[in-house]
Every structure is written in C-alpha cells, then in structure tokens.
LUMMI-907812 format. One line per 4 residues: number of its first residue (from 1); their letters; for each residue x, y, z of N, C-alpha, C, O. Coordinates in steps of 0.02 Angstrom, whole numbers. Layout:
<pts>
NUM> A> X Y Z X Y Z X Y Z X Y Z  ...
</pts>
This chain:
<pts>
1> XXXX> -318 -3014 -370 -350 -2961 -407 -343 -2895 -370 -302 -2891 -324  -382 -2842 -388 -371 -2763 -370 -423 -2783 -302 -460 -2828 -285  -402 -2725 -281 -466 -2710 -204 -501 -2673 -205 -466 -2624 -220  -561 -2653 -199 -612 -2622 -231 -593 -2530 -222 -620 -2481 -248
5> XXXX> -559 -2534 -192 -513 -2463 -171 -481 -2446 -239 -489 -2396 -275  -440 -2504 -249 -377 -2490 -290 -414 -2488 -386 -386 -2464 -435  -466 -2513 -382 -509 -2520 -434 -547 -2445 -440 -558 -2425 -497  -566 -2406 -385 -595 -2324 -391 -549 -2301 -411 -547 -2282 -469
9> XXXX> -510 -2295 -379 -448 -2256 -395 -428 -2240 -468 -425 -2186 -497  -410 -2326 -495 -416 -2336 -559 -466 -2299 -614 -449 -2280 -670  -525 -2293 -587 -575 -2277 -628 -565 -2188 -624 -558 -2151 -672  -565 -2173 -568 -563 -2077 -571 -511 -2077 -624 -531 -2057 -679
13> XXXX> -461 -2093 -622 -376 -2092 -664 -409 -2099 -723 -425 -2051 -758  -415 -2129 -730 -446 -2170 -835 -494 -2086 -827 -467 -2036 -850  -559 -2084 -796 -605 -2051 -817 -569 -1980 -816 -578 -1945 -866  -536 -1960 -774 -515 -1878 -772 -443 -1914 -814 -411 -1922 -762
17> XXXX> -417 -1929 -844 -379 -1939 -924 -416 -1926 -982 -395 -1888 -1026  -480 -1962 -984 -528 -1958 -1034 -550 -1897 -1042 -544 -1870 -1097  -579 -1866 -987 -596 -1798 -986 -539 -1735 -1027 -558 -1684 -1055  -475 -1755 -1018 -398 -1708 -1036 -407 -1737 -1109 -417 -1697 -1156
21> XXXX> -405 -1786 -1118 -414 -1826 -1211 -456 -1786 -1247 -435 -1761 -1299  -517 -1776 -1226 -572 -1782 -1262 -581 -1710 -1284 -592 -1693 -1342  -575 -1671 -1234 -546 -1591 -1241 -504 -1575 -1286 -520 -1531 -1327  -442 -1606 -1290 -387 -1593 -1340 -428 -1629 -1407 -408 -1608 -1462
25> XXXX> -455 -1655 -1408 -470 -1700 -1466 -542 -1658 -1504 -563 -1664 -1562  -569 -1615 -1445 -622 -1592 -1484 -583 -1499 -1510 -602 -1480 -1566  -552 -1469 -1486 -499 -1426 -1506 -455 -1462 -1557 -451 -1426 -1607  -417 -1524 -1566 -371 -1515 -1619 -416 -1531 -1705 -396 -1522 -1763
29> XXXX> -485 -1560 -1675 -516 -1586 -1755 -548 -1529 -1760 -599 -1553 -1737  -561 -1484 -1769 -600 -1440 -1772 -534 -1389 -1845 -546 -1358 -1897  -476 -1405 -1813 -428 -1380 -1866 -407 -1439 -1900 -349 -1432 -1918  -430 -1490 -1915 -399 -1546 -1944 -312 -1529 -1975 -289 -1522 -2032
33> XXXX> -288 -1529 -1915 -205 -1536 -1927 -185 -1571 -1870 -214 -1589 -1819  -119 -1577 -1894 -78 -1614 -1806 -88 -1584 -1746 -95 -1523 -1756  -93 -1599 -1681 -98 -1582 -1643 -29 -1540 -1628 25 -1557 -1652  -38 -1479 -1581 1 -1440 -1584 62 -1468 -1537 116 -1439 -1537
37> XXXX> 53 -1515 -1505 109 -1543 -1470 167 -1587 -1497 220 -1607 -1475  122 -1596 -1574 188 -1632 -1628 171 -1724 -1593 218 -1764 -1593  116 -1740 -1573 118 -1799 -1535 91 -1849 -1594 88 -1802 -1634  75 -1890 -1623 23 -1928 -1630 -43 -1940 -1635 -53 -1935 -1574
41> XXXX> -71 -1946 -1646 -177 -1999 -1643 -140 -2054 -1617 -118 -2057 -1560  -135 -2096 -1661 -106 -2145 -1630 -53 -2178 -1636 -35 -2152 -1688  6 -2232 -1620 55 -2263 -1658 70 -2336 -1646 87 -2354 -1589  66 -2369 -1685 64 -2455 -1681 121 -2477 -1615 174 -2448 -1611
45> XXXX> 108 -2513 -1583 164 -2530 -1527 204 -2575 -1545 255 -2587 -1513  188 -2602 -1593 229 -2665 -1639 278 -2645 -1695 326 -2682 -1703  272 -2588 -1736 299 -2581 -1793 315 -2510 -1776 368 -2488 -1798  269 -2463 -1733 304 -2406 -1729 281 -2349 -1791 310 -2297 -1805
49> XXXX> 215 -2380 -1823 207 -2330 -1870 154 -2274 -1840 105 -2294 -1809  161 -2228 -1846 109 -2150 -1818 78 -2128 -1884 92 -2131 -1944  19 -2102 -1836 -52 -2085 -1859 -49 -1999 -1842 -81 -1983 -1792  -25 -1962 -1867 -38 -1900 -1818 -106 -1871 -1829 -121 -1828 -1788
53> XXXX> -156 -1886 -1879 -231 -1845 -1872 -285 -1913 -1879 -267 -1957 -1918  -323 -1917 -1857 -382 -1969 -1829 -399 -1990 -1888 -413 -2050 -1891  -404 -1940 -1967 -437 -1962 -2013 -384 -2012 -2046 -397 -2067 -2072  -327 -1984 -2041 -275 -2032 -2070 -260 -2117 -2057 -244 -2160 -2098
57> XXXX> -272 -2121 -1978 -287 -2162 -1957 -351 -2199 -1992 -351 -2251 -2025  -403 -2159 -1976 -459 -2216 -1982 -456 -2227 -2069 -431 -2281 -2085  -472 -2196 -2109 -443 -2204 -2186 -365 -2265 -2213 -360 -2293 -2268  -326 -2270 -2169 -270 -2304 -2209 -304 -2391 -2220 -327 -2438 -2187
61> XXXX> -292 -2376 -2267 -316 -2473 -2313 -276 -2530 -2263 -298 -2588 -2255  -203 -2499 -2226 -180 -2539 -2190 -203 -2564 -2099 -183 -2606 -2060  -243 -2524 -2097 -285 -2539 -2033 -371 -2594 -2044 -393 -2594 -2102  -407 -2629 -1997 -468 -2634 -2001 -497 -2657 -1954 -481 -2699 -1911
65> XXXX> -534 -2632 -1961 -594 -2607 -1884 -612 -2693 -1860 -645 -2733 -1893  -584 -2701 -1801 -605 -2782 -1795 -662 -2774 -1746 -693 -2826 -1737  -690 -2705 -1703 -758 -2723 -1677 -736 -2666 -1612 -681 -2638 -1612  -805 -2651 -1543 -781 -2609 -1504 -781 -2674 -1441 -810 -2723 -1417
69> XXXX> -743 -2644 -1440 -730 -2680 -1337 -771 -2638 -1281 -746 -2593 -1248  -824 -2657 -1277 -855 -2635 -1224 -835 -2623 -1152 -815 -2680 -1140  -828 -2595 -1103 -803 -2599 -1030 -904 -2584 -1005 -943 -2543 -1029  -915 -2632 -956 -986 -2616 -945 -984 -2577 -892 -1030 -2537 -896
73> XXXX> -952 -2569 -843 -957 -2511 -795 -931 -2435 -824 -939 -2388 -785  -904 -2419 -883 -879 -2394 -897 -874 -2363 -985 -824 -2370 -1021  -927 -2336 -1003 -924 -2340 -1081 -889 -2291 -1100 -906 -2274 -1157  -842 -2255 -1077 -797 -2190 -1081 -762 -2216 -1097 -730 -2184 -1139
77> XXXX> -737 -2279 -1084 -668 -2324 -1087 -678 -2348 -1122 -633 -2390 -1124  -724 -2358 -1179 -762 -2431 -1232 -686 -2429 -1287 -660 -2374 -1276  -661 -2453 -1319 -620 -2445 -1346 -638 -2489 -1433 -664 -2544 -1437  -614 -2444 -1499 -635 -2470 -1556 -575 -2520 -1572 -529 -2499 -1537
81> XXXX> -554 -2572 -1605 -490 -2610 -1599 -487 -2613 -1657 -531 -2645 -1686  -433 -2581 -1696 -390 -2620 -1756 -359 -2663 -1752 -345 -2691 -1699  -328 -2691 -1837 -280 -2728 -1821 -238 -2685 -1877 -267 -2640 -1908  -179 -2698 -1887 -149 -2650 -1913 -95 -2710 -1965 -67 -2758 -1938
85> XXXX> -90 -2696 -2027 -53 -2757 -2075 -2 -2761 -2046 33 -2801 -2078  33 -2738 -1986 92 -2785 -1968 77 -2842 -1920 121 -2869 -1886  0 -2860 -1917 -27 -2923 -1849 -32 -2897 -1811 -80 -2924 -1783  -14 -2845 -1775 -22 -2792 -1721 -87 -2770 -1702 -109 -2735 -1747
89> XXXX> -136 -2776 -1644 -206 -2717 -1652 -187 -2651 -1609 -159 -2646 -1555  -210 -2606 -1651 -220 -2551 -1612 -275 -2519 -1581 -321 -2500 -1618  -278 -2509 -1521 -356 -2465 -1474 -363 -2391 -1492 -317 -2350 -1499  -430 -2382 -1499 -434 -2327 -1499 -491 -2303 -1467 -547 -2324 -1482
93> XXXX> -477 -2235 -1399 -541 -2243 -1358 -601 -2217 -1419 -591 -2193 -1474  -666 -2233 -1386 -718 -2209 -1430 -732 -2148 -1426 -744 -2107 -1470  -726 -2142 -1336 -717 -2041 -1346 -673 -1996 -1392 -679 -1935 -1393  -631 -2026 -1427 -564 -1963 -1459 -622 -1969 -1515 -644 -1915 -1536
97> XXXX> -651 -2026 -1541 -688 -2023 -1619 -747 -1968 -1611 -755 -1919 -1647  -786 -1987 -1556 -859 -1978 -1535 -858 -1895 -1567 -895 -1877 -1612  -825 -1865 -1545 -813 -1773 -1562 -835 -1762 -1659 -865 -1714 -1683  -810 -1819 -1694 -784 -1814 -1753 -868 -1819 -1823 -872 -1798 -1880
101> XXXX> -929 -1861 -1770 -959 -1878 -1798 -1005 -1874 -1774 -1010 -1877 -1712  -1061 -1865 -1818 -1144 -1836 -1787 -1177 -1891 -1760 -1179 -1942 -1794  -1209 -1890 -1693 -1246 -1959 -1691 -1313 -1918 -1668 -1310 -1862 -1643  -1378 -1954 -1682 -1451 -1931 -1691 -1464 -1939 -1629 -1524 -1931 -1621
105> XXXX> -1432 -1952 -1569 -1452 -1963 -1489 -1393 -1899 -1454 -1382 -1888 -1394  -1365 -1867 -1510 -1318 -1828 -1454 -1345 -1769 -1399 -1387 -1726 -1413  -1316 -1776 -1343 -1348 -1734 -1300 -1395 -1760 -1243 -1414 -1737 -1189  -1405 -1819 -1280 -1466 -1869 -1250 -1438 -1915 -1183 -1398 -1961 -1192
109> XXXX> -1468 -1894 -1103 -1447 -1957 -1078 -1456 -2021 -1072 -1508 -2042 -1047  -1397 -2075 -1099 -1434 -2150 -1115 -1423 -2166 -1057 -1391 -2133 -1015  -1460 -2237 -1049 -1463 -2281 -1008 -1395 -2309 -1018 -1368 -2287 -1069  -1362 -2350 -984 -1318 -2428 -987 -1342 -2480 -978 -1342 -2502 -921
113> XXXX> -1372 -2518 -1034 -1397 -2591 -1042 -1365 -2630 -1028 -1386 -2684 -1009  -1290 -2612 -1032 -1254 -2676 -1034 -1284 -2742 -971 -1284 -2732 -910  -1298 -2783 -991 -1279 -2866 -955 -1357 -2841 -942 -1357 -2837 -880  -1419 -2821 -963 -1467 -2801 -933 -1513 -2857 -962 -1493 -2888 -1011
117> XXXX> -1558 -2869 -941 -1614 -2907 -983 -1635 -2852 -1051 -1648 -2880 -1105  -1638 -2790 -1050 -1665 -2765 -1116 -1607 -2772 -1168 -1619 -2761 -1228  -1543 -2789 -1147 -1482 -2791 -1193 -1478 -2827 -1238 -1444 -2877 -1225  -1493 -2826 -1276 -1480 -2879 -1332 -1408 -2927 -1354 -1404 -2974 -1394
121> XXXX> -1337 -2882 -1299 -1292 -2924 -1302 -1241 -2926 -1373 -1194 -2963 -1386  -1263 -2887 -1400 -1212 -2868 -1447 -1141 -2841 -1427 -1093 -2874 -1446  -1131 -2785 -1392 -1066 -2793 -1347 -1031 -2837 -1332 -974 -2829 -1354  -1040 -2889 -1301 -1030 -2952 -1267 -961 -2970 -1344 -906 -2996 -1335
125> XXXX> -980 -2955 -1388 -937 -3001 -1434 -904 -2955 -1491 -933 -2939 -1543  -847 -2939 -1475 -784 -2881 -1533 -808 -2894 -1590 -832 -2848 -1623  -808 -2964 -1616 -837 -2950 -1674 -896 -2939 -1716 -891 -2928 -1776  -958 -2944 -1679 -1021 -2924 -1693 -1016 -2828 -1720 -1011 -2783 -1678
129> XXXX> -1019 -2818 -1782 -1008 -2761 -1814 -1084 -2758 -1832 -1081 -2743 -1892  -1135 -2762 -1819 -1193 -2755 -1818 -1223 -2685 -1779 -1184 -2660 -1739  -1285 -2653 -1787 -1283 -2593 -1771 -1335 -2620 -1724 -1359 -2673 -1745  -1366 -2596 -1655 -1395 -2602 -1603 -1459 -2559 -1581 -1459 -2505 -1553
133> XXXX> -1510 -2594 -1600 -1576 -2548 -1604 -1604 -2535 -1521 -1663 -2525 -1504  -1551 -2539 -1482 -1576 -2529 -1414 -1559 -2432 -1385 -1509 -2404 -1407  -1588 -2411 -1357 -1583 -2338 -1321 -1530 -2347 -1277 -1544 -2349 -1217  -1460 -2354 -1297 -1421 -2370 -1231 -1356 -2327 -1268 -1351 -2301 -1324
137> XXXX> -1311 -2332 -1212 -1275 -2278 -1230 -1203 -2317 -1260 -1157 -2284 -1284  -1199 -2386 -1255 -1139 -2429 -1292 -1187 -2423 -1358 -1161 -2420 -1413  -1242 -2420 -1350 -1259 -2419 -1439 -1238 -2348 -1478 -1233 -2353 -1540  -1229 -2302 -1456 -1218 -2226 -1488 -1116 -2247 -1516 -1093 -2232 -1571
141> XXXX> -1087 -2273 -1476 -1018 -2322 -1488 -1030 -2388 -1555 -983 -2414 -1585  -1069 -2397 -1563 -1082 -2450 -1598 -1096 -2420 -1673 -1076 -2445 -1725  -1135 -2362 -1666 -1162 -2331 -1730 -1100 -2286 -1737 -1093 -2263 -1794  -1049 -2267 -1688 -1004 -2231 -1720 -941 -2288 -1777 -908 -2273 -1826
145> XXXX> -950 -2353 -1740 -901 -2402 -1781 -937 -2406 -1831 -893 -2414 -1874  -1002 -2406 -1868 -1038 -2408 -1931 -1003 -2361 -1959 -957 -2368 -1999  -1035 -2294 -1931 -984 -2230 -1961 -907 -2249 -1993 -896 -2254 -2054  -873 -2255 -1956 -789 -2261 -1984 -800 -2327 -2041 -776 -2320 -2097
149> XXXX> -834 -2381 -2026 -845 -2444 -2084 -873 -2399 -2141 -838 -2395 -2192  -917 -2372 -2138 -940 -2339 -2195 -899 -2295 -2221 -908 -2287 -2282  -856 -2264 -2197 -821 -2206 -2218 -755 -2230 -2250 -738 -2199 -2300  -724 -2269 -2233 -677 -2325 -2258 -718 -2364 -2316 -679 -2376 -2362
153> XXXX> -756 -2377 -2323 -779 -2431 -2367 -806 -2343 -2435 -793 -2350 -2495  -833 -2288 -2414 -844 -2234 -2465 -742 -2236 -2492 -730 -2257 -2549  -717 -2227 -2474 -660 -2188 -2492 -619 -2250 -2548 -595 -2230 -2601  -614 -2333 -2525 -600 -2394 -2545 -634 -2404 -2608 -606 -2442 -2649
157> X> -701 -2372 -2627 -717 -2369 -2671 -727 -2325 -2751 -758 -2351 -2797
</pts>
C-alpha cells in the first residue's frame, strides 16, 4: 500500500486540483456555454462520447445516476457515478455540480459523520439514493444527487 507520506501528498494534489476545478466550474456555469478551453464536462472512457456543458450531461436519457461514492476522509473527492448506455460508468466530482444548485445548508460549516456513531451509514452503500436527515456535510452531496434525480425525472416527463 501507499506510506502515509505518499498518501498526503496525494491528498494536497486531489485537493489543490479540486480547488482549480471548482473555480473554472463556478465561472464557466454562470454563462452556461462550453468552457472556453473547447475541453469537455465530461467524456465516457469507453465509447468516447463528450459532454461539453454539465446540464447536457446530467439531462441525457443515456446516462443514470447509480449513487455517490463517498471518500470519508475526504468529501471534496465524493464522486456522483453514472453509468452511461454503453456499460461504461462515468465519475463525476460532486464539487463541479455543487456550484450549479441551491442547497438550504450553504455556507454552513458541517460536521463529517462519516463511520461516526451519529451516521446513519447511508454513504457506506452507492446505491442507497435515499436523502440523509443527518447535519453532515456527505449529506449536502446526497441532497445534491436528489437534485439531478429530480431534474432528470422533471424533463423525462
């Protein structure tokens, strides 16, 4: 395995990435167009198909939300998982969404329940799409995957 060295390291890298993401991501939705670098949201690693604006992504009938992947030291990293109709899943961090949608705790510092006795453990399992009545901050991630289910399921209808 990693050495607890090589594991910080790891973590500054991810977190000051996230920090460069989340920036561009709260600047490019604000104009809901492609990003000016001509790059992507996202693109299947299997089939190769691109997403270039977040809504496009989360809207196509050919994607569906299979649940969030929690990281418990780490909810910056929590990631939402599709699967995409070619069998393929695709990640998507929760920070690029988080910008996109109002949550009633924003601003607010949560706790991290995760693995806690007050946790109720919903994390623990991708596919538990259930919403999380705990003050924690994987739950503000949890109510944003309601969000996109709901918003997919308004448009499907």
């Amino acid at each position: 395995m990693y050495s607890k060295g090589d594991q910080n390291r790891f973590l500054e890298a991810k977190e000051s990435r996230l920090s460069s993401i989340e920036d561009t991501e709260k600047t490019n939705h604000m104009e809901n167009t492609t990003p000016s670098t001509g790059h992507p949201f996202r693109a299947c690693g299997s089939c190769r198909k691109e997403w270039f604006h977040w809504r496009d992504f989360v809207l196509d009938p050919g994607l569906r939300l299979l649940g969030l992947q929690a990281y418990p030291d780490l909810p910056d990293a929590n990631l939402l998982v599709f699967e995409h109709r070619c069998g393929s899943s695709v990640s998507v961090l929760a920070t690029r969404l988080r910008p996109m949608f109002q949550d009633p705790n924003e601003g607010s510092e949560l706790p991290l329940l995760y693995g806690t006795e007050t946790c109720n453990g919903r994390c623990r399992h991708i596919e538990d799409l259930q919403t999380c009545d705990r003050d924690c901050i994987n739950a503000r991630d949890r109510r944003l995957m309601l969000q996109l289910l709901e918003m997919k399921k308004g448009v499907a209808s």
